[in-house]
C-alpha positions in Angstrom: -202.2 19.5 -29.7 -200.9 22.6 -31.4 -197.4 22.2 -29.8 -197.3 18.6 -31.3 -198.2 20.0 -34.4 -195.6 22.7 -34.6 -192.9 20.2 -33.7 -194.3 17.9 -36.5 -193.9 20.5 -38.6 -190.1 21.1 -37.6 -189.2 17.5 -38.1 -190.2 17.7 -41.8 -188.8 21.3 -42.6 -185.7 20.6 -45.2 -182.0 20.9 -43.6 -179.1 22.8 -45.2 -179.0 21.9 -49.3 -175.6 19.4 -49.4 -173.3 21.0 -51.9 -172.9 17.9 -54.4 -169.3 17.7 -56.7 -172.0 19.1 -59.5 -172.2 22.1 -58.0 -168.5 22.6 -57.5 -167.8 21.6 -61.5 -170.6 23.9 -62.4 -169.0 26.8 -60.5 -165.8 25.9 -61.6 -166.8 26.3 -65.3 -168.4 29.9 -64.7 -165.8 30.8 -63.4 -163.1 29.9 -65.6 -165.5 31.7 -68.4 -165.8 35.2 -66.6 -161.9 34.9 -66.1 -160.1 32.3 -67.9 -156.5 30.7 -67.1 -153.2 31.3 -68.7 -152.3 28.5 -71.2 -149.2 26.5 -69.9 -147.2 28.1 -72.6 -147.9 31.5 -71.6 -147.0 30.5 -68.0 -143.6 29.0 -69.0 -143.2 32.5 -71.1 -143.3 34.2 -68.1 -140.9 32.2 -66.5 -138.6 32.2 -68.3 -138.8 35.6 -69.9 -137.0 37.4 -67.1 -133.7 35.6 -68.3 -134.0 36.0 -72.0 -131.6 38.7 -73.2 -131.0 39.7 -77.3 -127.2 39.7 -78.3 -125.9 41.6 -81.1 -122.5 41.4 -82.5 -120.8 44.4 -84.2 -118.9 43.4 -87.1 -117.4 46.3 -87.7 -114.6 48.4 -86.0 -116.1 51.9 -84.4 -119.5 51.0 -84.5 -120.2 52.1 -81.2 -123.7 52.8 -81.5 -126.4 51.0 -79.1 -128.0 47.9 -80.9 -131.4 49.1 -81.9 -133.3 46.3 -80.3 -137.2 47.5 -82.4 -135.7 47.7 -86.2 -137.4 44.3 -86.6 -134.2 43.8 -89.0 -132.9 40.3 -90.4 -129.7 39.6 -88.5 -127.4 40.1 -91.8 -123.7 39.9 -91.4 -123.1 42.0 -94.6 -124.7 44.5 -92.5 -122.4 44.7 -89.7 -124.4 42.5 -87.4 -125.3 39.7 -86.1 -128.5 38.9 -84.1 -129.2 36.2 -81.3 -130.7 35.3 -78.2 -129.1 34.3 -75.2 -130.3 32.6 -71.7 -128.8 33.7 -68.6 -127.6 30.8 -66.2 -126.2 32.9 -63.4 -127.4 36.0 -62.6 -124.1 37.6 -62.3 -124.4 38.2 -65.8 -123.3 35.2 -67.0 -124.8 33.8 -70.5 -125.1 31.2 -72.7 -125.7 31.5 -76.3 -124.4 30.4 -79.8 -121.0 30.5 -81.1 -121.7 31.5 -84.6 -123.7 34.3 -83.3 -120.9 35.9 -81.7 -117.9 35.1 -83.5 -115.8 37.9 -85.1 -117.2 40.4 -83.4 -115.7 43.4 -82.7 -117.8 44.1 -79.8 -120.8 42.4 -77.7 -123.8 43.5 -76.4 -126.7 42.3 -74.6 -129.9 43.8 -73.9 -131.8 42.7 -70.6 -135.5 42.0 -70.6 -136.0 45.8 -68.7 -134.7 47.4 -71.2 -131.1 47.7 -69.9 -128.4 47.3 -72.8 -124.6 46.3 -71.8 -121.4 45.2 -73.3 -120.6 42.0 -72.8 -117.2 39.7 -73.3 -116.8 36.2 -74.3 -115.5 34.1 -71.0 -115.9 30.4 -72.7 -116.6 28.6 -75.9 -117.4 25.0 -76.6 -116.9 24.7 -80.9 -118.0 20.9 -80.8 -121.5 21.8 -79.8 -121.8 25.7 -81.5 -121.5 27.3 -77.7 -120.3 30.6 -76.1 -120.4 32.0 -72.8 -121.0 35.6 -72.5 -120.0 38.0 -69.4 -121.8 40.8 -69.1 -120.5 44.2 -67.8 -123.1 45.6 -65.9 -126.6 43.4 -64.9 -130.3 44.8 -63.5 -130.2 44.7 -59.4 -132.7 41.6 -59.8 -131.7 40.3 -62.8 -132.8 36.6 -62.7 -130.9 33.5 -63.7 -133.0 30.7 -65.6 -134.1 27.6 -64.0 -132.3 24.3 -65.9 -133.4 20.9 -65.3 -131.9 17.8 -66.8 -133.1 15.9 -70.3 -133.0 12.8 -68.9 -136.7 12.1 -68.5 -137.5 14.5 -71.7 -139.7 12.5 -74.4 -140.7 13.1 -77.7 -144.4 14.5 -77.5 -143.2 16.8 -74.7 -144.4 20.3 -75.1 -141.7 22.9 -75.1 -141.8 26.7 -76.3 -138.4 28.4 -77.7 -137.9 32.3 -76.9 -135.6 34.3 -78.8 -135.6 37.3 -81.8 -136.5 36.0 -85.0 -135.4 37.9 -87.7 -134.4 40.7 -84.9 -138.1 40.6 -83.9 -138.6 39.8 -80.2 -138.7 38.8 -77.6 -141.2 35.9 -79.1 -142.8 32.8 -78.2 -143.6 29.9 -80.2 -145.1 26.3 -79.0 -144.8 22.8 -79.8 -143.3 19.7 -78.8 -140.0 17.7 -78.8 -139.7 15.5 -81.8 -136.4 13.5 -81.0 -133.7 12.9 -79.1 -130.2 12.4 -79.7 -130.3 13.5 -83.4 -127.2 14.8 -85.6 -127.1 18.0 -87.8 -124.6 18.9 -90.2 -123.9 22.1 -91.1 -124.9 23.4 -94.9 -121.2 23.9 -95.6 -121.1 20.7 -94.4 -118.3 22.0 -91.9 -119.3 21.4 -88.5 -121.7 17.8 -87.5 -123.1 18.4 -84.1 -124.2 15.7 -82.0 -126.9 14.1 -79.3 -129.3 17.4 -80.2 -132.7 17.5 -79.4 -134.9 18.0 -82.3 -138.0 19.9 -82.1 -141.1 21.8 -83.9 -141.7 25.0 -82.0 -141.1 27.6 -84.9 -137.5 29.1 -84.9 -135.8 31.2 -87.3 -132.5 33.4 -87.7 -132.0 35.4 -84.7 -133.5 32.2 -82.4 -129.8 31.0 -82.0 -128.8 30.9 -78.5 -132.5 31.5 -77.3 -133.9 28.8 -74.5 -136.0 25.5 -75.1 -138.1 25.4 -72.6 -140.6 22.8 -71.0 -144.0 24.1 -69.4 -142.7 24.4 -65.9 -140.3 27.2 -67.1 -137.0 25.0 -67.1 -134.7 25.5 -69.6 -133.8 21.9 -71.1 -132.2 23.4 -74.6 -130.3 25.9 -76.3 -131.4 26.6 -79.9 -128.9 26.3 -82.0 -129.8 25.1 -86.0 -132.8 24.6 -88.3 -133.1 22.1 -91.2 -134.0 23.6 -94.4 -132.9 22.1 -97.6 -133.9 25.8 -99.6 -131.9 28.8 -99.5 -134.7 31.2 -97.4 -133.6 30.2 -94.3 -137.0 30.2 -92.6 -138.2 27.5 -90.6 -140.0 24.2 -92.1 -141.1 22.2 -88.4 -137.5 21.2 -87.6 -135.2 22.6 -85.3 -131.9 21.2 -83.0 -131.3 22.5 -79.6 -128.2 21.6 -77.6 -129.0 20.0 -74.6 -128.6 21.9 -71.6 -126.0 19.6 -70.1 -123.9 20.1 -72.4 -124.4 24.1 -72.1 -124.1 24.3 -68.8 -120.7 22.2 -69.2 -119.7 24.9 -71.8 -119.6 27.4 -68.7 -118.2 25.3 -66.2 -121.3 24.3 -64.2 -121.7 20.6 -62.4 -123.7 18.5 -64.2 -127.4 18.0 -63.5 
């Protein structure tokens, strides 16, 4: 009788607990607020990042000295400078970035996201759509080239961050989303129209030119080139134009997408 009653007693003991799809969620959450994950745009940052390089132009002749790249200074021609961004697309060095940031220049130079600072030549140009295509002389051992991907599936309400030096501060980040496609901006002199641009709201300011547009998976689908501001501050009011990167990539002889 006592056996019986032991193996009774077995047969009712509870088994294992099943671990339900509550208990996973609940897990989940805890640990997401002990250590929480990177927002998508700080993920595409750091894609992208590595490629990102800040391009001054020397106005004048002799000035030799290396581009100081924490004055935090407006890029001001009147100065002797000019201050952009550039993406680089191959990593031998070569680099996209705006026309009007580079032209009449006396001499080029780029600075790396390591720290590194070279001279650089331009190798291409493509006017209609505010384009140049820098050469660098020298390049980090693992200097990385950016990943592009094509527009054609890119939609307004897309998020997208532009990287460049605003102002000559940088390398910054800001966030937002594609507002429309194929739009036309004309110049204020009223000297250049460019065409089939993708307009956007991700703050950008002078010193952006020539930085990436980016999507959250770290592809570069732009290349900053204008903002739209009817007063004479030049800072940014929530619209921007950024070449598409078909056309960019064209600019430097690349096969379409």
């Amino acid at each position: 009788m006592a056996v019986a009653a032991m193996l009774g007693l077995q047969q009712w003991q509870p088994g294992p607990r099943v671990i339900t799809q509550d208990d996973i969620d609940t897990a989940v959450r805890e640990s997401l607020e002990k250590e929480p994950l990177p927002s998508a745009a700080a993920k595409a940052y750091q894609a992208i990042i590595p490629s990102v390089v800040r391009v001054t132009g020397f106005m004048r002749e002799g000035d030799t000295g290396e581009e100081d790249s924490d004055s935090g200074s407006s890029p001001d021609r009147n100065e002797g400078r000019s201050v952009g961004t550039g993406v680089v697309i191959v990593d031998n060095g070569t680099i996209l970035t705006n026309l009007h940031v580079v032209l009449g220049a006396k001499r080029l130079q780029v600075r790396f996201s390591n720290g590194m600072v070279s001279d650089a030549q331009i190798v291409g140009a493509q006017p209609e759509n505010d384009l140049a295509v820098l050469r660098a002389s020298k390049v980090p051992d693992d200097l990385q080239a950016a990943t592009m991907r094509s527009t054609s599936d890119l939609l307004p309400g897309d998020h997208v961050i532009a990287v460049g030096n605003p102002f000559g501060i940088g390398p910054s980040v800001s966030y937002g989303v594609v507002s429309g496609l194929k739009r036309e901006f004309r110049s204020p002199e009223g000297e250049k129209t460019l065409t089939n641009l993708i307009q956007f709201d991700a703050a950008a300011n002078p010193g952006n030119s020539g930085g990436p547009l980016v999507t959250m998976d770290g592809a570069v689908v732009g290349v900053v080139t204008a903002i739209l501001n009817p007063s004479d501050q030049r800072t940014f009011i929530g619209i921007g134009f950024a070449v598409p990167i078909e056309n960019a990539a064209a600019a430097a002889g690349m096969p379409p997408f």
